[in-house]
C-alpha positions as CSV (number, residue, x, y, z in Angstrom):
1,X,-9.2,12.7,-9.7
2,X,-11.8,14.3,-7.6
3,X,-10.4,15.6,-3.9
4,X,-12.3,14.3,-0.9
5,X,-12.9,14.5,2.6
6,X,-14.2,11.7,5.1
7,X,-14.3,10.9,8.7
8,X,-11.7,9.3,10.4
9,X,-11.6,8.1,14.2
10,X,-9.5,11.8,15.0
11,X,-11.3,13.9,12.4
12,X,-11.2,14.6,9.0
13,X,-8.9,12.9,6.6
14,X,-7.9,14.4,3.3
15,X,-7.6,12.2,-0.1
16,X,-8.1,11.5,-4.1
17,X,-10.5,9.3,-5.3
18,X,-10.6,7.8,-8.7
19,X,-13.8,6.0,-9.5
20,X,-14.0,2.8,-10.5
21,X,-14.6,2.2,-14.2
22,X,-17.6,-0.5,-14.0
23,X,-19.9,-1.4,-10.8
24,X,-18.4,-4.6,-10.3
25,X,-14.9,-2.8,-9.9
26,X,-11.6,-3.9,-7.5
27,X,-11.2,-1.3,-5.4
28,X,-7.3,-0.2,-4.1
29,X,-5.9,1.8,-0.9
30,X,-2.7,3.2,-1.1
31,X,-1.1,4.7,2.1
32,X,2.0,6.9,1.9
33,X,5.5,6.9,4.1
34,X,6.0,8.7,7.7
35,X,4.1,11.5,8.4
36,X,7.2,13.2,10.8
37,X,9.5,12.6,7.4
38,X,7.4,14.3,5.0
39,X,5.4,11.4,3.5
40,X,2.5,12.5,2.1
41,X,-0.6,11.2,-0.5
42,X,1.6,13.2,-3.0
43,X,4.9,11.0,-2.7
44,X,6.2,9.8,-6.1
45,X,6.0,6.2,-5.1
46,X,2.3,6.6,-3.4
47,X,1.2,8.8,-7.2
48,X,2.3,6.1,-9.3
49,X,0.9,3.1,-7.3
50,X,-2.3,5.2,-7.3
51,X,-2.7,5.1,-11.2
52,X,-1.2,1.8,-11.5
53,X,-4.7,0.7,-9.8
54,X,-6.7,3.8,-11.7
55,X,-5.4,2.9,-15.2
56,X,-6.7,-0.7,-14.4
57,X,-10.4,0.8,-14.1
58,X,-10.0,0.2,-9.9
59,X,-12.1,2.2,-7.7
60,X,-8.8,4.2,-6.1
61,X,-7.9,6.0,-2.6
62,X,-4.6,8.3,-1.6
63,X,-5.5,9.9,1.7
64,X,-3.0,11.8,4.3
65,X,-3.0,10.5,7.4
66,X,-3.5,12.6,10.4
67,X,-1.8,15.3,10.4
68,X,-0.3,15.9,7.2
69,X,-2.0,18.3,4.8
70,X,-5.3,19.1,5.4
71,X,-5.8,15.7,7.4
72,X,-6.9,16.5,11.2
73,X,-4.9,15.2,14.7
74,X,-1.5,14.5,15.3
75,X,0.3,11.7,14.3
76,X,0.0,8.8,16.5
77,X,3.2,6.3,16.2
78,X,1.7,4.1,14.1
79,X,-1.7,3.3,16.1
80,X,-3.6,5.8,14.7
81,X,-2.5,5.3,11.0
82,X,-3.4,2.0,11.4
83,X,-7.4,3.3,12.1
84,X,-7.0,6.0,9.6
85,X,-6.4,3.5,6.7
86,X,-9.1,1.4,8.4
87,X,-11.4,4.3,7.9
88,X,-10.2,4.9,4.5
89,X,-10.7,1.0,3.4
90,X,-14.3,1.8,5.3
91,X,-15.1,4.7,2.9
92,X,-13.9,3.0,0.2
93,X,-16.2,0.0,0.6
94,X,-19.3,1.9,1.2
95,X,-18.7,3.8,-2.0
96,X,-18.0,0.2,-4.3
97,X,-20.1,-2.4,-2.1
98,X,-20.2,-4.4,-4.9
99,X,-16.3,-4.2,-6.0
100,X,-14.7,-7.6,-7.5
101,X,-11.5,-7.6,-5.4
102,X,-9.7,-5.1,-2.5
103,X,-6.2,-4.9,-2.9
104,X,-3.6,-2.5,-0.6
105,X,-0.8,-0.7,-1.7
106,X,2.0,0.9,0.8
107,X,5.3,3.0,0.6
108,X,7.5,2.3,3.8
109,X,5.8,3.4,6.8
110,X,2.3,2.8,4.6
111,X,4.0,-0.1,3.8
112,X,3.7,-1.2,7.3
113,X,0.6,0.2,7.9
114,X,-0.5,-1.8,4.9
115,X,0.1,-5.0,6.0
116,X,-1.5,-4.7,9.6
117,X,-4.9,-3.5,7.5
118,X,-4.0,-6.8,5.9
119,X,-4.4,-9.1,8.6
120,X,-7.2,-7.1,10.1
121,X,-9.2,-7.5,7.0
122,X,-10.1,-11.2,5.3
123,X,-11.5,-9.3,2.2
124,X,-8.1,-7.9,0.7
125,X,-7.2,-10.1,-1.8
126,X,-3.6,-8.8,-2.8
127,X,-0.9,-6.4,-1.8
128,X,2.1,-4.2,-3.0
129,X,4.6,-3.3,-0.4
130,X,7.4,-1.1,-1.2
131,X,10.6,-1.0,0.7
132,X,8.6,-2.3,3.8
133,X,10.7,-1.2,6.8
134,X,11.7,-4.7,8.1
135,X,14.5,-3.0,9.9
136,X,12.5,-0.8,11.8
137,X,9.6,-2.1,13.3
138,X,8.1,-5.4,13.9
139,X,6.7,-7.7,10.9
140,X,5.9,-11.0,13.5
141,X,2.3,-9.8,13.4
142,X,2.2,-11.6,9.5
143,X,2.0,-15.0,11.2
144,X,0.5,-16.3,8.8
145,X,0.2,-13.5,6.4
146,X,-3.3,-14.1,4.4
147,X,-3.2,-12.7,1.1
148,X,-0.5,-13.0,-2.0
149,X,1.8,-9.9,-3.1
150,X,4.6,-8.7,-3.9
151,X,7.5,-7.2,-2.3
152,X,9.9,-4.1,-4.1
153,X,12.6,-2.8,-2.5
154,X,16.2,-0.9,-3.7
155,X,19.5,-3.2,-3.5
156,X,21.0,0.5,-2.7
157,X,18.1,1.6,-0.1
158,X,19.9,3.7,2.4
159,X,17.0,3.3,4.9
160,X,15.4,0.0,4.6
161,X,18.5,-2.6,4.7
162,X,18.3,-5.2,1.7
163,X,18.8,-7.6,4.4
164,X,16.1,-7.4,6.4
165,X,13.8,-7.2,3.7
166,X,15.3,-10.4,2.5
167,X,15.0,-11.9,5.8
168,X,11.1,-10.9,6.1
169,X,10.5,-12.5,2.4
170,X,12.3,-16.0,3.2
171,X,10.2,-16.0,6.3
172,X,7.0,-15.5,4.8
173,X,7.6,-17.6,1.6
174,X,7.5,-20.7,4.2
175,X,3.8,-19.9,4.5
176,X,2.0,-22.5,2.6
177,X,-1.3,-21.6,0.2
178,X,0.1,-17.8,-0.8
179,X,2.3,-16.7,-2.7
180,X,5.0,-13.8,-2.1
181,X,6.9,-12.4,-5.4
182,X,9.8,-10.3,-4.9
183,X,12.0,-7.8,-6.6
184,X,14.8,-6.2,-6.0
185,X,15.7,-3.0,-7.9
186,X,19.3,-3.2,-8.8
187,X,21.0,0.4,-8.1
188,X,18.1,2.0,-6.3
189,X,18.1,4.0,-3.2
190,X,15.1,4.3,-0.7
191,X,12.7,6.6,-3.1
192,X,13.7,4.9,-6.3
193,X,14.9,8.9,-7.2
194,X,15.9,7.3,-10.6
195,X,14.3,3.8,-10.6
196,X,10.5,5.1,-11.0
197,X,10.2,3.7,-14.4
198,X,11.5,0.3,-13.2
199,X,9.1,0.3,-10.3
200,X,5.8,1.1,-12.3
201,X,7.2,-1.7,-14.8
202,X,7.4,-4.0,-12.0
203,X,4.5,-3.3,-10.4
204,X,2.5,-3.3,-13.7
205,X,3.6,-6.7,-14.9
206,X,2.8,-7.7,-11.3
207,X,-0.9,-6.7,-11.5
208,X,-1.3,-7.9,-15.0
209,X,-0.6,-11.4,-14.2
210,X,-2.3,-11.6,-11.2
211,X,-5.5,-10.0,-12.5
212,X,-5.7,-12.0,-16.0
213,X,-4.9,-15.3,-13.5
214,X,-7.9,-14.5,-11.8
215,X,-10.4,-13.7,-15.0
């Protein structure tokens, strides 16, 4: 789990990269909650989506966005995450050119983040959002939203209201030609303190039936 540096658009950007297992490889970004509420790469939820891709053979990137760790600039409301993870998908690509399948992975804030890379790039094929923030910023922008995935959040998440969330996956399940799963975590708070298990379980059985559907 090699560390790495790469260029973003406000300097360096700090990350771990697992190699894909085989040329032909999927390749998966995962982007971590608010910088100014100490997310970082090394959040629980961002460390097990990582290896959920890695122990799939995936070509896999964490990175910090600006900012946090050894990451260069200042955070930048949202703008600037938005063309760090760009930059991070960019790296990504030119290291697997000739990967199978993109996929994106967010926590929160990342989850946010995640899904704006999303409809900014055609190639991503699938997403994991986790706890997406619906009650905190604005989710129109998924009109329509272009790729299949599935949506985890806590039924006791003290930050992100159930509701919303709820609100944001009826909407987008009216969208013809994808597919949006959803689960909710029965007991769980906002960083799944005690849920981990449950989440990488959920988030496991996720991939495998997606990836075997699309052997």
């Amino acid at each position: 789990m090699p560390d790495v540096i790469f260029n973003g658009p406000d300097g360096r950007l700090e990350g771990r990269y697992q190699p894909g297992k085989t040329p032909t490889a999927p390749i998966g970004l995962v982007l971590h909650p608010h910088p100014q509420y100490g997310g970082t790469m090394n959040n629980k939820v961002v460390y097990y989506l990582y290896h959920a891709f890695a122990r799939r053979g995936f070509a896999t990137l964490r990175f910090n966005f600006r900012g946090v760790g050894r990451s260069q600039g200042e955070f930048d409301n949202g703008v600037g995450e938005l063309s760090d993870a760009a930059a991070a998908l960019d790296w990504l690509q030119s290291f697997n050119p000739n990967a199978a399948s993109c996929w994106i992975a967010g926590f929160s804030f990342g989850a946010w983040i995640s899904m704006q890379v999303l409809m900014r790039r055609p190639e991503i094929r699938g997403f994991l959002s986790i706890a997406p923030p619906a009650n905190m910023y604005d989710f129109s922008f998924l009109a329509p939203c272009p790729s299949s995935g599935i949506i985890v959040n806590g039924s006791k998440d003290e930050i992100v209201s159930p509701d919303s969330v709820e609100k944001l996956v009826a909407k987008l399940k009216t969208q013809k030609a994808i597919t949006i799963d959803h689960t909710v975590i029965e007991g769980a708070g906002h960083f799944f303190e005690n849920e981990l298990e449950q989440l990488v379980r959920v988030v496991d059985n996720y991939l495998t039936l997606r990836l075997n559907a699309e052997q």
